[in-house]
N, C-alpha and C positions, 0 to 999 in steps of 0.2 A: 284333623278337620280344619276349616277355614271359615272365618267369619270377617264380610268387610263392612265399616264402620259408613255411617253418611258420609260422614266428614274423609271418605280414602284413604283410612290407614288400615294394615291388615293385624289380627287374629290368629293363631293357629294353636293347635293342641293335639297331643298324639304320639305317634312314632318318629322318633329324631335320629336314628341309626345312621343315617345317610347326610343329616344337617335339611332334611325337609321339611322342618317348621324355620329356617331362616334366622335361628336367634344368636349365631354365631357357635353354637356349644353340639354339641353328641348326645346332650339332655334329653331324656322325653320329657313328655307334659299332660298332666291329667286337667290341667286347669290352661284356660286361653292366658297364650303370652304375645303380646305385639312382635310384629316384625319391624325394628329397627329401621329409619331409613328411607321409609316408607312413606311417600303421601301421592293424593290427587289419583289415586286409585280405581280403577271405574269395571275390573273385573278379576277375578280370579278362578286358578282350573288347578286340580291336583292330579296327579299320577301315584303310581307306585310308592316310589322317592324321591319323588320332584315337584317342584311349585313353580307356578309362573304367574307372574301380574302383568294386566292392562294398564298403563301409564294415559292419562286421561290429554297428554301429546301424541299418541298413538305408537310410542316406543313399548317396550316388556322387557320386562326383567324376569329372572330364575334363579332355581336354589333347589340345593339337593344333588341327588345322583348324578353324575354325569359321564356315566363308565362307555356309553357309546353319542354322548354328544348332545343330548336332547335337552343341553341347558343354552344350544345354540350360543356360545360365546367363543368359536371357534379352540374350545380346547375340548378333552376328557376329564379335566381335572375338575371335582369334587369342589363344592361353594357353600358354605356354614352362613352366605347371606345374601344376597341378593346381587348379581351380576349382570348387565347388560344384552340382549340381545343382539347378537350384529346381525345390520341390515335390516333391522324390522322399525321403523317409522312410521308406520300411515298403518299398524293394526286398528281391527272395529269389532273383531272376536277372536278368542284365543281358547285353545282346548288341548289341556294334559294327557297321553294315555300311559298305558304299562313305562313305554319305555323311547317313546317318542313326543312331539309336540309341534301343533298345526296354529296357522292364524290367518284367517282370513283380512283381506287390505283392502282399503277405502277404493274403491272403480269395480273391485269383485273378485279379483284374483286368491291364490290361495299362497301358502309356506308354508314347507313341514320341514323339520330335523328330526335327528336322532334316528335309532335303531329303524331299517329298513328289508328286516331278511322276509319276510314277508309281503314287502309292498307296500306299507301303509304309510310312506310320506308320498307316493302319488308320481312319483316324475319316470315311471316306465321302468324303473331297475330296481334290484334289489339291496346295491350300494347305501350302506348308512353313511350319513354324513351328520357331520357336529357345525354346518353352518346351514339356513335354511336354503332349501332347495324350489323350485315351482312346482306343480302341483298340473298336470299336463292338462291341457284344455278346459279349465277352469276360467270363466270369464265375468263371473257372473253371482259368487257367493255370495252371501250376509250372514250365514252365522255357521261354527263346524264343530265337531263331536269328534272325540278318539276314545276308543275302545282298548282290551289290550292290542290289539295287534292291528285294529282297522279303524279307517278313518271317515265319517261321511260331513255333508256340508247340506245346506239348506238353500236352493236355488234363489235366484229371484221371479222366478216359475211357479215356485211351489212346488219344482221337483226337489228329488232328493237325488245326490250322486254318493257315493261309496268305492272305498278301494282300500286294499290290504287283503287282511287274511280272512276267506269267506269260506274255508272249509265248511261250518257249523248254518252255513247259511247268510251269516250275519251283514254280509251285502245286498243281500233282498231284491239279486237280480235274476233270481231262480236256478242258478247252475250251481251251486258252492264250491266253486272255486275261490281261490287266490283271485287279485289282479292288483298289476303295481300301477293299472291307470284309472281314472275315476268309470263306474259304469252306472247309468242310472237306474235306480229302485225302480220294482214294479208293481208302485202305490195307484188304489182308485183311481177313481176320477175326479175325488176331491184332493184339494189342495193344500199342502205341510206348510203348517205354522210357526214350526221346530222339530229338529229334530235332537236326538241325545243316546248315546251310545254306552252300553255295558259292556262286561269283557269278550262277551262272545251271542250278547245280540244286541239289538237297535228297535228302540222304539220312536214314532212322527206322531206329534199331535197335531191333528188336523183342523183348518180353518174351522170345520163343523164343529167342533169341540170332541168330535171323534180319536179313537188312539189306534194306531196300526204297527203292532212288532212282527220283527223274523228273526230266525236263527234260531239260537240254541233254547232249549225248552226243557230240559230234565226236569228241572223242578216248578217249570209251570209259570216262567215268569214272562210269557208273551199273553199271559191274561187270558187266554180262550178256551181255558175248561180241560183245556189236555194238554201231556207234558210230549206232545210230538214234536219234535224242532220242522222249521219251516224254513224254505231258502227264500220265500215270498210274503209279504204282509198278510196280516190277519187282522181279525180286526179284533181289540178287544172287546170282552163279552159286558154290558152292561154298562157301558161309558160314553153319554155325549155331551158331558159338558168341562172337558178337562182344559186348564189354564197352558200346565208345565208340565213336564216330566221329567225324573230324575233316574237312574238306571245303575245297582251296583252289580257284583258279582255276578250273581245270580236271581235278584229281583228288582224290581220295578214298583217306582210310588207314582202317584199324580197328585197334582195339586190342581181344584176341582175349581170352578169361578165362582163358587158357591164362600170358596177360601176353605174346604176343607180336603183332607189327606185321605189317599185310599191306594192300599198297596197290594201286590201278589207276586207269589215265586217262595221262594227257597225264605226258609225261617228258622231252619236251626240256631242261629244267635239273638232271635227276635227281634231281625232285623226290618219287620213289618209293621210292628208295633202293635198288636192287636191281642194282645195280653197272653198269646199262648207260642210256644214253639214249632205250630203246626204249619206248612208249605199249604198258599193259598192256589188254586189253579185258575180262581177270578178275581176281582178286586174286591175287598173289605174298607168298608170306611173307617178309621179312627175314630172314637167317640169322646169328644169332653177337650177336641183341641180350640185353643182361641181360633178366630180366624190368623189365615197364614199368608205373609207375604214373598215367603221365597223357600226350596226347596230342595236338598242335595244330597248324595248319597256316594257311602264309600263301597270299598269293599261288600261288607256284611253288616254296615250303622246305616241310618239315615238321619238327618238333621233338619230342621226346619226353622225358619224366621217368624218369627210373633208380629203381628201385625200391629200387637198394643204392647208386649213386652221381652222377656225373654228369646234366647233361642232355646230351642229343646231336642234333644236327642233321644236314641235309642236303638238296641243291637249290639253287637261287637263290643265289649270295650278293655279287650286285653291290655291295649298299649295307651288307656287312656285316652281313648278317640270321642268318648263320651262328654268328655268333657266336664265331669261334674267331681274330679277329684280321686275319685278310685277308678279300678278296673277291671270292675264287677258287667257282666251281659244285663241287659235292662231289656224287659220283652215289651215296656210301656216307655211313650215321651215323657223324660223328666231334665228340668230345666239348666241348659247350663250354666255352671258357676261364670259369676261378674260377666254376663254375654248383652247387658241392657248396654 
């Protein structure tokens, strides 16, 4: 997991197999250890086995995997710490997925690298590349999401565009296919405020405060009462006042304007937080969190920012994703170690 400080230095705690916590070693970490190197920091996105940071110049740096390239420094070769992107100067948002990595750039444009067999760096082929590529008819982003395999971005419209792998639906342009070109979502009539991508669906919280997922749905994490996967938005059931949205494997949290958490989908790890193992098919509110300032989600944990102190975690925490020192499943938020 990742945590970034006011002051732009990064956090990370977890799985180190790959060197994607950045602290130069093959270590895991149950407890947050700085990444080295590090400052003036202004975002960060994980993947699989990779990390990448915002440089508050608009350059990025990465770390971790880099077996097909998605650490964009023109090699495949493996980084235990933070290494340069080439050609990325003017990022304004950046987003991790499975096994590729996308950035939107200051006028609106887009760049993706890495793994490409599905489409989801955007530029018409299926060609992986280890330097970023463009992102085809994209003129006009501000903010983008990577999923495992697909990619979407957040118009200056209010549309939403998508592209990569939409077998499961997860491009929300109703057909579930593939597409290696961006195709736009077939959201309402109201307007996305963000959008944020899981491994195989997508959820846009909308200017109304409304939530709209597609795609994959087995275990119920498009919020609408039934585990049917959808190739088109839904809306979720019982939600119009949502801030943010965060999206893992298989479920989905919000973060309400109220400042408080409310999750559904898949909870075998208790990854919901709501004290029991059970898959939500609508939203459940957390009860007893401080108000929250920010919101994120791996795989099967979800993490949160204290608006007054702690981060706190909950879900998963085989490899120490949790953050609190073991690597014990927690079905409730409990605080991470030294996260103030």
């Amino acid at each position: 997991m990742l945590f970034r400080s006011a002051a732009g230095t990064v956090y990370c705690w977890g799985s180190n197999n790959q060197g994607q916590l950045g602290i130069g070693t093959l270590v895991d970490a149950a407890t947050p250890v700085a990444v080295p190197g590090l400052s003036g920091v202004t975002s960060i996105s994980a993947g699989a086995s990779h990390t990448c940071a915002l440089l508050s110049d608009g350059t990025m740096k990465c770390w971790g995997d880099n077996i097909v390239g998605q650490l964009g420094d023109t090699t495949t070769t493996d980084r235990l710490t933070p290494t340069t992107v080439s050609g990325i100067s003017t990022a304004n948002a950046i987003a991790a997925g499975n096994q590729h990595t996308c950035a939107t750039l200051v006028g609106g444009t887009a760049r993706c690298w890495g793994l490409n067999t599905n489409g989801q760096l955007g530029n018409g082929t299926v060609v992986s590349s280890s330097t970023a590529v463009v992102v085809t008819g994209v003129s006009n982003a501000n903010q983008i999401t990577a999923g495992f395999a697909h990619t979407c971005a957040r118009l200056t419209t209010g549309d939403v565009s998508c592209w990569g792998q939409g077998g499961l639906g997860q491009l929300g342009n109703g057909l579930g296919t593939n597409s290696s070109a961006p195709v736009l979502v077939g959201l309402s009539s109201s307007t996305a405020a963000s959008v944020d991508a899981g491994d195989y669906h997508t959820c846009a919280v909308m200017t109304a405060g409304t939530v709209e997922c597609w795609g994959s749905n087995g275990a119920g994490q498009l919020g609408d009462g039934t585990t049917t996967s959808n190739p088109l938005p839904t809306l979720v059931t019982g939600i119009s006042n949502a801030a943010s949205a965060a999206l893992g494997a298989n479920h989905t949290c919000l973060r309400l304007t109220s400042n408080e958490i409310s999750c559904f989908g898949q909870n075998s790890s208790g990854q919901l937080g709501d004290g029991t193992f059970t898959n939500r098919l609508t939203a459940v509110v957390l009860a007893g969190l401080d108000p929250t300032s920010s919101i994120a989600a791996g795989s099967s944990h979800t993490c949160i920012t204290s608006a007054t102190g702690p981060a706190f975690c909950w879900g998963s925490g085989a490899s120490g994703q949790l953050g609190q020192g073991g690597k014990s499943n927690l079905f409730t938020p409990t605080a991470v170690e030294s996260s103030t």
